[in-house]
Gaussian input, Z-matrix of N, CA and C with variables (Angstrom, degrees):
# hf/3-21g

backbone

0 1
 N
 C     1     B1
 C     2     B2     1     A1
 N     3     B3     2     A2     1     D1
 C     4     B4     3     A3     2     D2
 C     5     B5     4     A4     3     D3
 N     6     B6     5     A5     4     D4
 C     7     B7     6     A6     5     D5
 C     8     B8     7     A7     6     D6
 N     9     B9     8     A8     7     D7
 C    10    B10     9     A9     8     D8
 C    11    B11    10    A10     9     D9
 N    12    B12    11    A11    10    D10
 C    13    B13    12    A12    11    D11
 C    14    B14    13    A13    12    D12
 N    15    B15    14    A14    13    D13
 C    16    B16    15    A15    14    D14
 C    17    B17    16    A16    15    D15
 N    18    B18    17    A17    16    D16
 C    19    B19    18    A18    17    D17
 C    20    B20    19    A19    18    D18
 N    21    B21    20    A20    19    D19
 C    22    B22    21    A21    20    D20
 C    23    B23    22    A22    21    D21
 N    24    B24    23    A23    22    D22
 C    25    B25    24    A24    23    D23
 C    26    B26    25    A25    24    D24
 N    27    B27    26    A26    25    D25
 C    28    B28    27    A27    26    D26
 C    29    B29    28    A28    27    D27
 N    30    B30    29    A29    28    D28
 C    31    B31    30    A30    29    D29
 C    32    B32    31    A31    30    D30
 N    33    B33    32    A32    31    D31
 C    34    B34    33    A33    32    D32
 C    35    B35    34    A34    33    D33
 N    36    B36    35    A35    34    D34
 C    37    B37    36    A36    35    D35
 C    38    B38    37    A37    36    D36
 N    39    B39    38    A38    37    D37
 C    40    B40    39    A39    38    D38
 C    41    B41    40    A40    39    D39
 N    42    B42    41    A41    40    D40
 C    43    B43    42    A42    41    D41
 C    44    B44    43    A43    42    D42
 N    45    B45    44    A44    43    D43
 C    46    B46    45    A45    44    D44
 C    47    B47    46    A46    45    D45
 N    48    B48    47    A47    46    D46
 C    49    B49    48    A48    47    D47
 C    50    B50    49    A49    48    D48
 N    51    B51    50    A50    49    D49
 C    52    B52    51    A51    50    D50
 C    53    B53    52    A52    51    D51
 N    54    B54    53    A53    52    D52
 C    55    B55    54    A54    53    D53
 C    56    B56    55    A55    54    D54
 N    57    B57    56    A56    55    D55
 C    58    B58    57    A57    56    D56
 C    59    B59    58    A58    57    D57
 N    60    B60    59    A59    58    D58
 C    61    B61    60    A60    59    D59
 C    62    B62    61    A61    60    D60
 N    63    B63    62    A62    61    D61
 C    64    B64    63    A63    62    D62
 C    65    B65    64    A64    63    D63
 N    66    B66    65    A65    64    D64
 C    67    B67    66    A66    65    D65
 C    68    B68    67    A67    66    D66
 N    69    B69    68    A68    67    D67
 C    70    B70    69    A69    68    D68
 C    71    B71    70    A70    69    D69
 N    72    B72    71    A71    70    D70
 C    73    B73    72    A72    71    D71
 C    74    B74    73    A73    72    D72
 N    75    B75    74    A74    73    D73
 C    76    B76    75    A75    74    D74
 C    77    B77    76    A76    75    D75
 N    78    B78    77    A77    76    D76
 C    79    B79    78    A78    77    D77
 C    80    B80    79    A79    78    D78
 N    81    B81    80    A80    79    D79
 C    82    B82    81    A81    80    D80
 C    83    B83    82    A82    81    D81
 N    84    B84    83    A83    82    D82
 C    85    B85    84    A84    83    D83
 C    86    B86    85    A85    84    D84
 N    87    B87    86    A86    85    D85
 C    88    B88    87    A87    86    D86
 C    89    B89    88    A88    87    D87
 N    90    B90    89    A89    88    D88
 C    91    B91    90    A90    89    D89
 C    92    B92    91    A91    90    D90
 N    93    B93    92    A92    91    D91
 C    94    B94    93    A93    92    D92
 C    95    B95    94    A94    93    D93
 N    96    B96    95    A95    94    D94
 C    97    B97    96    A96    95    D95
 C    98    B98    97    A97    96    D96
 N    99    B99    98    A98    97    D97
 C   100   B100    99    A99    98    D98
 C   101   B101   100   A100    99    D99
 N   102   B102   101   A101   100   D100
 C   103   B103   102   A102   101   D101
 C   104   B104   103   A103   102   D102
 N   105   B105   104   A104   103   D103
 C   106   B106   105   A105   104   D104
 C   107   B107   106   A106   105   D105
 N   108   B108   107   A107   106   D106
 C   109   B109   108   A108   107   D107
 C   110   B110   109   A109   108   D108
 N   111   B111   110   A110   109   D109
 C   112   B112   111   A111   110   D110
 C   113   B113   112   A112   111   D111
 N   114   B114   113   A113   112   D112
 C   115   B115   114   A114   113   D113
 C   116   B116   115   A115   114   D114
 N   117   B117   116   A116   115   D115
 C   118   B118   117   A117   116   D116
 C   119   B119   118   A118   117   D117
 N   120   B120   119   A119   118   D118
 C   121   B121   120   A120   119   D119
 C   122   B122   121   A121   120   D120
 N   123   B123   122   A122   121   D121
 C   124   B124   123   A123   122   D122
 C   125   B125   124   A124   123   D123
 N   126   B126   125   A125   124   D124
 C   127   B127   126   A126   125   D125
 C   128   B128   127   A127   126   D126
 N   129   B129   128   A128   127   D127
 C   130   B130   129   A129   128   D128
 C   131   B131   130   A130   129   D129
 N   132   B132   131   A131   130   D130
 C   133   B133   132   A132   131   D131
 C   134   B134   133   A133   132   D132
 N   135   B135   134   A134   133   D133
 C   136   B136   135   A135   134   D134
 C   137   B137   136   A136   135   D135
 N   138   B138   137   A137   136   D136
 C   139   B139   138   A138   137   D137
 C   140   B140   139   A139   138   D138
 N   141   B141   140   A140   139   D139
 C   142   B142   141   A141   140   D140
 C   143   B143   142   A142   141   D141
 N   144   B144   143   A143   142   D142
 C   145   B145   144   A144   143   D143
 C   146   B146   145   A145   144   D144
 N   147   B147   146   A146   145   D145
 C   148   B148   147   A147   146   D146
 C   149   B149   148   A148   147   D147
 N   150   B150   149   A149   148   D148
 C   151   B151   150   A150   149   D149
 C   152   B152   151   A151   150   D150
 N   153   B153   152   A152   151   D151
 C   154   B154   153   A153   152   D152
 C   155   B155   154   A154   153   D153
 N   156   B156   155   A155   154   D154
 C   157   B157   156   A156   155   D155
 C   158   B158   157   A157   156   D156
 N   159   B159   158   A158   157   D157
 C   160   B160   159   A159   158   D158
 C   161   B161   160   A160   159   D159
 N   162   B162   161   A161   160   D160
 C   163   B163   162   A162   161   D161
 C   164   B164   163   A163   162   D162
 N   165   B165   164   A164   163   D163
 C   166   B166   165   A165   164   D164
 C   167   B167   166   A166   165   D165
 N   168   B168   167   A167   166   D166
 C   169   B169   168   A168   167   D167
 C   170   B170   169   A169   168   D168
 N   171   B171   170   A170   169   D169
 C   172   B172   171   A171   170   D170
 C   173   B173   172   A172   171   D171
 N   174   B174   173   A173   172   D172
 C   175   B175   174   A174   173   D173
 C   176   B176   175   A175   174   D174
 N   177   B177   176   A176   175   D175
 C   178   B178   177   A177   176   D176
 C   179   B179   178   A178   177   D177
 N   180   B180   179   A179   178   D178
 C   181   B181   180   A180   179   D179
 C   182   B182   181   A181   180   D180
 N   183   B183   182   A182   181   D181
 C   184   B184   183   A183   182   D182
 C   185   B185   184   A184   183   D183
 N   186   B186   185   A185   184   D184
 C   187   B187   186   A186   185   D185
 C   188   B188   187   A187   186   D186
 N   189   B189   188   A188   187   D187
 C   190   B190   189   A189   188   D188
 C   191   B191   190   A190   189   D189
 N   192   B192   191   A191   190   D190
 C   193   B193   192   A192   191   D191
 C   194   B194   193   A193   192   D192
 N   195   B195   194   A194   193   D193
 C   196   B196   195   A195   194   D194
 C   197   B197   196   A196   195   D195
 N   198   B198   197   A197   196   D196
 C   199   B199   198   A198   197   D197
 C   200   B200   199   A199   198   D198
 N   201   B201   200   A200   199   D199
 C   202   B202   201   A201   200   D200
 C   203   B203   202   A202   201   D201
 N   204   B204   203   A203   202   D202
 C   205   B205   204   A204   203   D203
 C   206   B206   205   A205   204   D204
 N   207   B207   206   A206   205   D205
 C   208   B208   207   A207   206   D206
 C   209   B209   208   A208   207   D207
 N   210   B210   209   A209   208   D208
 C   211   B211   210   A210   209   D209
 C   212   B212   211   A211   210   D210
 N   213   B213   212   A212   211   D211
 C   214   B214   213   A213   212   D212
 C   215   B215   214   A214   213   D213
 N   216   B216   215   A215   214   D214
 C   217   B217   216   A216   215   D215
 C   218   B218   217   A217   216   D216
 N   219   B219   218   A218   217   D217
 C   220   B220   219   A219   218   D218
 C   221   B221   220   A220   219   D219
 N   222   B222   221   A221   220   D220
 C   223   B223   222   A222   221   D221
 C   224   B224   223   A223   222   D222
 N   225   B225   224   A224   223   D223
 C   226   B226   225   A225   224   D224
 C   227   B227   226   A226   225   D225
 N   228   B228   227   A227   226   D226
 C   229   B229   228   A228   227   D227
 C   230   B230   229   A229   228   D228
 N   231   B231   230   A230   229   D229
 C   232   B232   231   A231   230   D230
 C   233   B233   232   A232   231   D231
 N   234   B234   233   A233   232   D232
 C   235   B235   234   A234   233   D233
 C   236   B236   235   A235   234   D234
 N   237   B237   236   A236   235   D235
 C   238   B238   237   A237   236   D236
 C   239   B239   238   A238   237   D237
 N   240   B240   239   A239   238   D238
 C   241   B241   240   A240   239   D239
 C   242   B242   241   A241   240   D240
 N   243   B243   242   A242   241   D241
 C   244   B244   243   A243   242   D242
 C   245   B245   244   A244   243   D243
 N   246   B246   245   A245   244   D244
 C   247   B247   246   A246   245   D245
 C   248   B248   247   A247   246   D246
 N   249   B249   248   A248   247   D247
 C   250   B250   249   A249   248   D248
 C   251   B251   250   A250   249   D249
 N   252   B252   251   A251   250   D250
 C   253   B253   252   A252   251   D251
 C   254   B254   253   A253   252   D252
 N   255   B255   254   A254   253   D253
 C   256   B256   255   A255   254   D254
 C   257   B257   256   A256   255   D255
 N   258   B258   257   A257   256   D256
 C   259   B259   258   A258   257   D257
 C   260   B260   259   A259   258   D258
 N   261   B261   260   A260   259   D259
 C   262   B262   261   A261   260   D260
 C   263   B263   262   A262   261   D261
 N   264   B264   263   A263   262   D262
 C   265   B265   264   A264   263   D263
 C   266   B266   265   A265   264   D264
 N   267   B267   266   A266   265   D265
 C   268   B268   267   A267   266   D266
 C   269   B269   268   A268   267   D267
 N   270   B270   269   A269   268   D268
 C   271   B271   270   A270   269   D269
 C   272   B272   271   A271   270   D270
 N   273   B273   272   A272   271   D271
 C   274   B274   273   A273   272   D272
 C   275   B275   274   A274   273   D273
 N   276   B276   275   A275   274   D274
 C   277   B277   276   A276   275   D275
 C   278   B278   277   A277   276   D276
 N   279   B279   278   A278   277   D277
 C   280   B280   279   A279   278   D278
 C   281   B281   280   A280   279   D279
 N   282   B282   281   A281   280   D280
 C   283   B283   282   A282   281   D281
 C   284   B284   283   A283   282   D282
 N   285   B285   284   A284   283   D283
 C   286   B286   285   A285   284   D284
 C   287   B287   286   A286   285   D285
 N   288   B288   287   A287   286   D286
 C   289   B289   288   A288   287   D287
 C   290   B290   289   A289   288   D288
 N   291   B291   290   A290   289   D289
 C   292   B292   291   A291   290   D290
 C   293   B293   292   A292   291   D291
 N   294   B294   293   A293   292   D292
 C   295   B295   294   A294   293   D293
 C   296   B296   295   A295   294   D294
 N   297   B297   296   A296   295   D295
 C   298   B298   297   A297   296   D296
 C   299   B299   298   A298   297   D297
 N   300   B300   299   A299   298   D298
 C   301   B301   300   A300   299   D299
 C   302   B302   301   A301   300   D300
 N   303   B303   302   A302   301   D301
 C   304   B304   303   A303   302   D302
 C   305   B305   304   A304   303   D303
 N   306   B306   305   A305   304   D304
 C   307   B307   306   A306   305   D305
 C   308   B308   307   A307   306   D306
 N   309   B309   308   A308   307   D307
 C   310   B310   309   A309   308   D308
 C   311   B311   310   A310   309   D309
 N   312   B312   311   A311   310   D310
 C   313   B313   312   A312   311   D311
 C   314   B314   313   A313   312   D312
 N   315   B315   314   A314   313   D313
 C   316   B316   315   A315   314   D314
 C   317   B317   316   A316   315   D315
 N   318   B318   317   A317   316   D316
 C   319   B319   318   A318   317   D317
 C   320   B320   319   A319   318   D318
 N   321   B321   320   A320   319   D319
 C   322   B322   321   A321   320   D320
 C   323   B323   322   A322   321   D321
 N   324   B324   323   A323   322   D322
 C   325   B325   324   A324   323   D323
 C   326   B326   325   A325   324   D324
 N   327   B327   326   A326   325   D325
 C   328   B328   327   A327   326   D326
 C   329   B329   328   A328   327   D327
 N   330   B330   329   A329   328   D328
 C   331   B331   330   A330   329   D329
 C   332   B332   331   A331   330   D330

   B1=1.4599
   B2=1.5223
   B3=1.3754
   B4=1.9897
   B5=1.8289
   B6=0.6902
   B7=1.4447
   B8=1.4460
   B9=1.5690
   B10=1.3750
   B11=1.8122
   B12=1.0437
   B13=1.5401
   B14=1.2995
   B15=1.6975
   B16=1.1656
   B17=2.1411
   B18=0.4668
   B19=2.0099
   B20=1.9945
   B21=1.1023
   B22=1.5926
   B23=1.7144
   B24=0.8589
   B25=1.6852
   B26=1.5257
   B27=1.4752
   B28=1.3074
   B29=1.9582
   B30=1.1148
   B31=1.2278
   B32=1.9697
   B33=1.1782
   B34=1.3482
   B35=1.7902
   B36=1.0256
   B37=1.6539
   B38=1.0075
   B39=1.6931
   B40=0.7585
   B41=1.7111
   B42=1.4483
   B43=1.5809
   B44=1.4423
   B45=1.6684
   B46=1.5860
   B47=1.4073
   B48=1.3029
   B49=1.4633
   B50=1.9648
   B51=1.3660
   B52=1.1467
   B53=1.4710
   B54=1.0979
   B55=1.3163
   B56=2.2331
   B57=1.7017
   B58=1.7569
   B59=1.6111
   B60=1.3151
   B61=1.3364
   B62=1.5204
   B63=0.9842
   B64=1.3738
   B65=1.8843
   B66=1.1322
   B67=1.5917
   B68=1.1102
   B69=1.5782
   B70=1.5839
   B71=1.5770
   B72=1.5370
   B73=1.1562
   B74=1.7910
   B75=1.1604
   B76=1.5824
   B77=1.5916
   B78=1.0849
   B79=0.9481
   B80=1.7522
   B81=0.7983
   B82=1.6778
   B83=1.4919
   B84=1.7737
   B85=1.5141
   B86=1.3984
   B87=1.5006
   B88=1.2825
   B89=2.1787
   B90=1.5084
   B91=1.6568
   B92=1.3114
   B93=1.3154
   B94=1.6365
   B95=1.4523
   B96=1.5351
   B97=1.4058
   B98=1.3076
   B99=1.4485
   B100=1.5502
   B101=1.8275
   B102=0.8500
   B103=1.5352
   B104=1.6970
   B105=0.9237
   B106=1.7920
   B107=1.7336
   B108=1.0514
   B109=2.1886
   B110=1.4052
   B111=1.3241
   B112=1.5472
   B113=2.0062
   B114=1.3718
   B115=1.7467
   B116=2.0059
   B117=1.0185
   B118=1.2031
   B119=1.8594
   B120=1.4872
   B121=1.7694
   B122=1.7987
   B123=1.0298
   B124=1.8773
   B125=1.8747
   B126=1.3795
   B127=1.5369
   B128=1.3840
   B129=1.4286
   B130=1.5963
   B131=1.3926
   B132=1.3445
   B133=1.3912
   B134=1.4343
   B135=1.6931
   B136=1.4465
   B137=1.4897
   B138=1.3427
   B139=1.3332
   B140=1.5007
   B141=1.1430
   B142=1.5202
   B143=1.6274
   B144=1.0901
   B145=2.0108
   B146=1.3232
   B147=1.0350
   B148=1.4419
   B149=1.8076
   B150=1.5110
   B151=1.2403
   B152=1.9249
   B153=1.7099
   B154=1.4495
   B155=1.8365
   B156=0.9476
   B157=1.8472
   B158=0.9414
   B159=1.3929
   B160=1.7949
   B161=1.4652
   B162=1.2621
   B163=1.4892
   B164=1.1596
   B165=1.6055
   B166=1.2369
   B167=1.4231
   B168=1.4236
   B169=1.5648
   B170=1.6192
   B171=1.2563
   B172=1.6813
   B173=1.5998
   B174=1.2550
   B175=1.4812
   B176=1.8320
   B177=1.1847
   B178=1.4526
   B179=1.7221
   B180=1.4794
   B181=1.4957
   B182=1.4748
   B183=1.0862
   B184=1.0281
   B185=1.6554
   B186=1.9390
   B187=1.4359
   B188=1.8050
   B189=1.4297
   B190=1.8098
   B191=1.3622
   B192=1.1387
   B193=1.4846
   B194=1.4491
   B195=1.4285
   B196=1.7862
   B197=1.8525
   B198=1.3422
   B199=1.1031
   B200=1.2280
   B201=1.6598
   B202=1.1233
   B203=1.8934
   B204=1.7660
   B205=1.8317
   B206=1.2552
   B207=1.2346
   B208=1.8194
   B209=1.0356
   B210=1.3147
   B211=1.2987
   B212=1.6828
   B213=0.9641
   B214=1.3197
   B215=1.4008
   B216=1.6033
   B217=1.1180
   B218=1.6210
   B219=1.3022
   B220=1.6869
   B221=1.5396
   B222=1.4682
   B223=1.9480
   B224=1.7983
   B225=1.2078
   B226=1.5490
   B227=1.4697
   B228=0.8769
   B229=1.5383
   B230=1.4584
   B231=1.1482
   B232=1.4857
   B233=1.7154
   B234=1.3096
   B235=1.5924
   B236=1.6050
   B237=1.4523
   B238=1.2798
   B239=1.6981
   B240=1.1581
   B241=1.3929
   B242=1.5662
   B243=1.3557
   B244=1.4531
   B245=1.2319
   B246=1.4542
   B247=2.1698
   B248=1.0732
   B249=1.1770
   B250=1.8898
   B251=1.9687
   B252=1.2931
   B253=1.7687
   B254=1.2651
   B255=1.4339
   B256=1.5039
   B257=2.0986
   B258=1.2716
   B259=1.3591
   B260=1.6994
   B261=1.2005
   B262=1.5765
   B263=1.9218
   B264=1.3919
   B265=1.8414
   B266=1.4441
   B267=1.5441
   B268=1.2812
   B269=1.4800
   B270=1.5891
   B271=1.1113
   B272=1.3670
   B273=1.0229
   B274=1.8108
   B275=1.4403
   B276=1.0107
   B277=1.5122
   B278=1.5866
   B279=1.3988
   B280=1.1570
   B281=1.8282
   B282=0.8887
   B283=1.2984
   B284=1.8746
   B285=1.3506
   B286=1.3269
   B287=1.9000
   B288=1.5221
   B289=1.5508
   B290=1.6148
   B291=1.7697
   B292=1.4857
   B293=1.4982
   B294=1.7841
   B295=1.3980
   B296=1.3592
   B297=1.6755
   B298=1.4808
   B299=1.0876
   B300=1.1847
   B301=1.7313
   B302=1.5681
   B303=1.2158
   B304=1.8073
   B305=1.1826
   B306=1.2145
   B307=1.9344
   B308=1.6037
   B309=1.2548
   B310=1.4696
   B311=2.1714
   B312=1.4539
   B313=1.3627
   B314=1.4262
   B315=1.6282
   B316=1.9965
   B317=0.9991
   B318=1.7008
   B319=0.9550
   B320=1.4316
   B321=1.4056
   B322=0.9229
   B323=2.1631
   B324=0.8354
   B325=1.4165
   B326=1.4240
   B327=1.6407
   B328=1.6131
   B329=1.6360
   B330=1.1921
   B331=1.1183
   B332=1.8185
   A1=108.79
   A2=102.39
   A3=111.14
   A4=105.57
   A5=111.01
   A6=121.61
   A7=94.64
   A8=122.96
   A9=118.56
   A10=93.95
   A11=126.22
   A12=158.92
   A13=132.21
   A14=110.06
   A15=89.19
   A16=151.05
   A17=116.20
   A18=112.82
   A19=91.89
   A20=90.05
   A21=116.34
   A22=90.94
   A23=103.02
   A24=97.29
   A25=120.48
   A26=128.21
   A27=135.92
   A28=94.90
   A29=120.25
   A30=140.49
   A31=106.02
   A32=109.34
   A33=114.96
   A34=140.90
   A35=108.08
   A36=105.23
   A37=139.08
   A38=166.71
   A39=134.41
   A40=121.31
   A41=111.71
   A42=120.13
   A43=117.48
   A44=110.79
   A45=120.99
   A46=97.30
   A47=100.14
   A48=119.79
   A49=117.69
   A50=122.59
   A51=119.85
   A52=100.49
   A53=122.36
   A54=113.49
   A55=114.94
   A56=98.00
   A57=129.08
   A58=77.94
   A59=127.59
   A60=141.48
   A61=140.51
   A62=152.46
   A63=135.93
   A64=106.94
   A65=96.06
   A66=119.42
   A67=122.01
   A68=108.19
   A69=112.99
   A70=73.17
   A71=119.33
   A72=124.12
   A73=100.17
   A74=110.14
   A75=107.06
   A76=109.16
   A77=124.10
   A78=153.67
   A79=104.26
   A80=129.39
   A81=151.84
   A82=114.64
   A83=90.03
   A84=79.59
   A85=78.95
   A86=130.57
   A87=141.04
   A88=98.53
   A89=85.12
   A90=71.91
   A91=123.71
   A92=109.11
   A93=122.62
   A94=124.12
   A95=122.22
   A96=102.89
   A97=140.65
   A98=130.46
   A99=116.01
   A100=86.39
   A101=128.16
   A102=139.96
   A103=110.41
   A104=109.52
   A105=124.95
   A106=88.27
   A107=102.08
   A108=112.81
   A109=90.65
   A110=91.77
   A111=103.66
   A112=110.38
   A113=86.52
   A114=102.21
   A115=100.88
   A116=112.93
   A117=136.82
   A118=105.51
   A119=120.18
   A120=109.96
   A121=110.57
   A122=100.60
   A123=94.92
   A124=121.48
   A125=90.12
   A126=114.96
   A127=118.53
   A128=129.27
   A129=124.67
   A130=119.91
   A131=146.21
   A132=148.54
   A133=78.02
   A134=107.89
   A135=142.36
   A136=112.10
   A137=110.94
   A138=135.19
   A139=103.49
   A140=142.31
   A141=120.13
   A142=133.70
   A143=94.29
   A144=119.57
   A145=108.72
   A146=94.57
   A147=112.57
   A148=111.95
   A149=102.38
   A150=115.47
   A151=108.13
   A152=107.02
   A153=98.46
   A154=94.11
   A155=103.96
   A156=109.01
   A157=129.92
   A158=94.22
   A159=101.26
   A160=103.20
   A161=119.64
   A162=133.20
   A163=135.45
   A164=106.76
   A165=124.99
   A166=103.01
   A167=143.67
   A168=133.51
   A169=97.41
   A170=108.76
   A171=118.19
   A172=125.16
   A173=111.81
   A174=93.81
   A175=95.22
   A176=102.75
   A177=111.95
   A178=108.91
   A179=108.75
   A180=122.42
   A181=101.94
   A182=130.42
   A183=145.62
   A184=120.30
   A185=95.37
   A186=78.78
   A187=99.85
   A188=102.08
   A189=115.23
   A190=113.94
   A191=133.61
   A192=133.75
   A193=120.58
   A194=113.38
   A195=103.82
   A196=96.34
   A197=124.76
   A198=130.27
   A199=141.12
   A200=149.07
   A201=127.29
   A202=85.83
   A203=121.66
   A204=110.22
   A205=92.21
   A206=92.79
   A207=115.80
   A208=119.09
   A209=140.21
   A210=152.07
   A211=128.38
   A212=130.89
   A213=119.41
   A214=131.41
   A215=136.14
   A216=134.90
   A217=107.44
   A218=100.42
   A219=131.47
   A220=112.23
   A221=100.37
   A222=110.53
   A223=95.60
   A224=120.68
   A225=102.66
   A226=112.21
   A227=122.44
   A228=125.72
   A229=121.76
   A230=133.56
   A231=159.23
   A232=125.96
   A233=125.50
   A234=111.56
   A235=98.25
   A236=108.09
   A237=113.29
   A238=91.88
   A239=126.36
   A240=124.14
   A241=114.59
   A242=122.41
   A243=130.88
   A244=119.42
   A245=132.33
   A246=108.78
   A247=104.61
   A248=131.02
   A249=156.04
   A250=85.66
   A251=115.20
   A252=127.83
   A253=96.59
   A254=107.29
   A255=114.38
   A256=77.38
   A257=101.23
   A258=118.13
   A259=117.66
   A260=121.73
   A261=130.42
   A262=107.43
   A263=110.35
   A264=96.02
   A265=90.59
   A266=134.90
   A267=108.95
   A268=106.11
   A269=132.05
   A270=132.99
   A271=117.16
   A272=136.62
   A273=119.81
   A274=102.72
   A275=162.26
   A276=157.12
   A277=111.57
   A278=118.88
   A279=133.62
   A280=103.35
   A281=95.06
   A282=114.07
   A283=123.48
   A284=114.10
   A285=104.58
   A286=100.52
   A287=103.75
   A288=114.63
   A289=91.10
   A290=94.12
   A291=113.89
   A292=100.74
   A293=117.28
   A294=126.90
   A295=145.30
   A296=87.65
   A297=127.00
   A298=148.71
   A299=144.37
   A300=125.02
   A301=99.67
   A302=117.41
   A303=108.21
   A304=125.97
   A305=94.35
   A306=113.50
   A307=115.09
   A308=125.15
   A309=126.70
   A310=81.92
   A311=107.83
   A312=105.80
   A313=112.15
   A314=104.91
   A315=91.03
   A316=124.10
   A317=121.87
   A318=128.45
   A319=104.99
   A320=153.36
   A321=163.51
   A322=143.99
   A323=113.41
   A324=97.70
   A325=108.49
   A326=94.46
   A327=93.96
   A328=101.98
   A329=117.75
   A330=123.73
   A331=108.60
   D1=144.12
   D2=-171.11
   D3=-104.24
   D4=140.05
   D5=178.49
   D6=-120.10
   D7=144.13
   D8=173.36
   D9=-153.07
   D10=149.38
   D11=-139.96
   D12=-152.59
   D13=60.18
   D14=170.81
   D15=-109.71
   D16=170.51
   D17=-163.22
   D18=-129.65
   D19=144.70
   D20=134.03
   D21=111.24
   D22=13.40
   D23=155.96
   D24=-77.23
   D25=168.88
   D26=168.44
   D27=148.10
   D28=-161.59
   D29=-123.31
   D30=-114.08
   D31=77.91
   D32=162.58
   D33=-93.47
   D34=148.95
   D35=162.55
   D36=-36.78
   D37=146.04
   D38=142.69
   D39=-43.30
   D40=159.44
   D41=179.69
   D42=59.93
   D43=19.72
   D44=176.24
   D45=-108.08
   D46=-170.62
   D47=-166.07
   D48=-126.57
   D49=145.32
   D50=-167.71
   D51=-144.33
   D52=132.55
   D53=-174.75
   D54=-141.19
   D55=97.91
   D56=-146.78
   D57=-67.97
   D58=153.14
   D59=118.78
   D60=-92.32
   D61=154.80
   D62=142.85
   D63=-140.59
   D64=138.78
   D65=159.91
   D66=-97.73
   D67=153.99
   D68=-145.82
   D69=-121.10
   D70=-175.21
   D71=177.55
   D72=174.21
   D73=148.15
   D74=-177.73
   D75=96.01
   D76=-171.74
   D77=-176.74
   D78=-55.94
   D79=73.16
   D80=167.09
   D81=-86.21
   D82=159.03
   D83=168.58
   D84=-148.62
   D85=165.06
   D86=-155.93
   D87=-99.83
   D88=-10.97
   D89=173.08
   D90=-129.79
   D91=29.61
   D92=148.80
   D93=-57.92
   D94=111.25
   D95=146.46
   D96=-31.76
   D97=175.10
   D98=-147.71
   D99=-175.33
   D100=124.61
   D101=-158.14
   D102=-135.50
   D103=166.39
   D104=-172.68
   D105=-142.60
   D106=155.25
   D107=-178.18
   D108=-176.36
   D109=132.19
   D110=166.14
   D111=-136.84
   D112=149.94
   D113=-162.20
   D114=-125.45
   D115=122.53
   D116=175.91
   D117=-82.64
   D118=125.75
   D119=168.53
   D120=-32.40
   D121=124.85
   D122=164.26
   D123=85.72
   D124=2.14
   D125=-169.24
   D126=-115.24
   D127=137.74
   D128=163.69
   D129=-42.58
   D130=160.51
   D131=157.50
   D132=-71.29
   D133=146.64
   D134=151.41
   D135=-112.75
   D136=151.57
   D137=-173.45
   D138=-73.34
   D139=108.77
   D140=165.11
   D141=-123.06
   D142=13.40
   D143=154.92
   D144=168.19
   D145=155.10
   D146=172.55
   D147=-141.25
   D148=139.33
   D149=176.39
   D150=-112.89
   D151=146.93
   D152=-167.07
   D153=-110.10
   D154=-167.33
   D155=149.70
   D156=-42.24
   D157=-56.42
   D158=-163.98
   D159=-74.60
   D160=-36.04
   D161=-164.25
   D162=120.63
   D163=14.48
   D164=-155.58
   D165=-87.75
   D166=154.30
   D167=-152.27
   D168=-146.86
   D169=129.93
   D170=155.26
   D171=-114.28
   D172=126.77
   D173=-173.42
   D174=-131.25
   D175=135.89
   D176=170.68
   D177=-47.67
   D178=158.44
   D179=-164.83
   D180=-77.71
   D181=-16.38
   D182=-174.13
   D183=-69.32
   D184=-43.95
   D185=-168.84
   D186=-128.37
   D187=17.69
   D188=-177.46
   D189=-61.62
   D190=141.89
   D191=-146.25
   D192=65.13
   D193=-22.58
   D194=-172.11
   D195=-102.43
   D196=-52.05
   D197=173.17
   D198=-61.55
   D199=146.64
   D200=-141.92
   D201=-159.74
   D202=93.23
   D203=167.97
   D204=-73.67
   D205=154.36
   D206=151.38
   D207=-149.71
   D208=-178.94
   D209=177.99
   D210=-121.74
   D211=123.80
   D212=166.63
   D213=-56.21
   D214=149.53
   D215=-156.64
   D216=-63.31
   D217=-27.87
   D218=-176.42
   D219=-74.34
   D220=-17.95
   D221=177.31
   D222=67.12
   D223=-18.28
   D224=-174.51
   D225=-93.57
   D226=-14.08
   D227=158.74
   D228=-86.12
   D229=148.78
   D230=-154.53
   D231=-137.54
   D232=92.90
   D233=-161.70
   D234=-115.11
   D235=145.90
   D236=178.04
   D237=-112.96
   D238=115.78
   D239=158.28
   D240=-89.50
   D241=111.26
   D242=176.40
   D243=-74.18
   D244=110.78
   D245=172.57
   D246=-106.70
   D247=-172.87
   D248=178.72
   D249=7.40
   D250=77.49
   D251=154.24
   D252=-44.75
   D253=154.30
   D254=-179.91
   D255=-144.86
   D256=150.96
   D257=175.32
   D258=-56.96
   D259=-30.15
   D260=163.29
   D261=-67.22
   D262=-3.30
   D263=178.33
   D264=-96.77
   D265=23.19
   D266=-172.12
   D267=-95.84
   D268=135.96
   D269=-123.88
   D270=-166.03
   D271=155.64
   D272=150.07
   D273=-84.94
   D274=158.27
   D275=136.67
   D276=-94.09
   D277=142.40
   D278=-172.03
   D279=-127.67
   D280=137.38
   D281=163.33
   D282=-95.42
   D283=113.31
   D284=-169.21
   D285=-125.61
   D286=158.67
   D287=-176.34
   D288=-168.81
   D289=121.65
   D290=-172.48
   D291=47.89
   D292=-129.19
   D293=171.99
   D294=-98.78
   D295=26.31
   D296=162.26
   D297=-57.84
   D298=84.55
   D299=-157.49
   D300=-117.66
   D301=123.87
   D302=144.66
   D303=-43.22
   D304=175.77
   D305=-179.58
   D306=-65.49
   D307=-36.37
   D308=155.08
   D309=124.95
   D310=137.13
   D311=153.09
   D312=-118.10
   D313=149.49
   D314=166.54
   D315=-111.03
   D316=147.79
   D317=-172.93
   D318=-93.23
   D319=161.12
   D320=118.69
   D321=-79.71
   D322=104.98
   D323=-165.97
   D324=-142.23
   D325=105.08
   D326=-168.32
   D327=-95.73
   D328=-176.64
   D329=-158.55
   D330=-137.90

């Protein structure tokens, strides 16, 4: 069983910066993909990066050039680095691994 954890959301400017974590914990394996999704009230969850094994990165059209996955040296951590927020990234963000989801953090970014 996966436990996942994520922090560092809360309440920015537009054209500031936010920078998501989550930790993995449990039963892992170092070559699982490892994903970020964020869900709006009344809205589908969307995909909004994903990191693989190898290191290979997808990021929705939405937020490519502003967003930044990475990985921890440890592979069990997951970082979403946010730049120049625009008021439409405001979000819950989830952290996902396999059929795993965190608790959800929110971002906020008024404008």
């Amino acid at each position: 069983q996966v436990q996942l954890a994520e922090s560092g959301g809360g309440l920015v400017q537009a054209g500031g910066s936010l920078r998501l974590s989550c930790a993995a914990s449990g039963s892992i394996s170092s070559l699982s993909a490892m994903g970020w999704y964020r869900q709006a009230p009344g809205k589908q969850r969307e995909l909004v990066a994903v990191i693989r094994s190898g290191g290979s990165t997808n990021y929705a059209d939405s937020v490519k050039g502003r967003f930044i996955i990475s990985r921890g040296n440890a592979k069990n951590t997951v970082y979403l680095q946010m730049n120049s927020l625009k008021h439409e990234d405001t979000d819950v963000y989830y952290c996902r691994l396999k059929d795993s989801w965190g608790q959800g953090t929110q971002v906020t970014v008024s404008s």
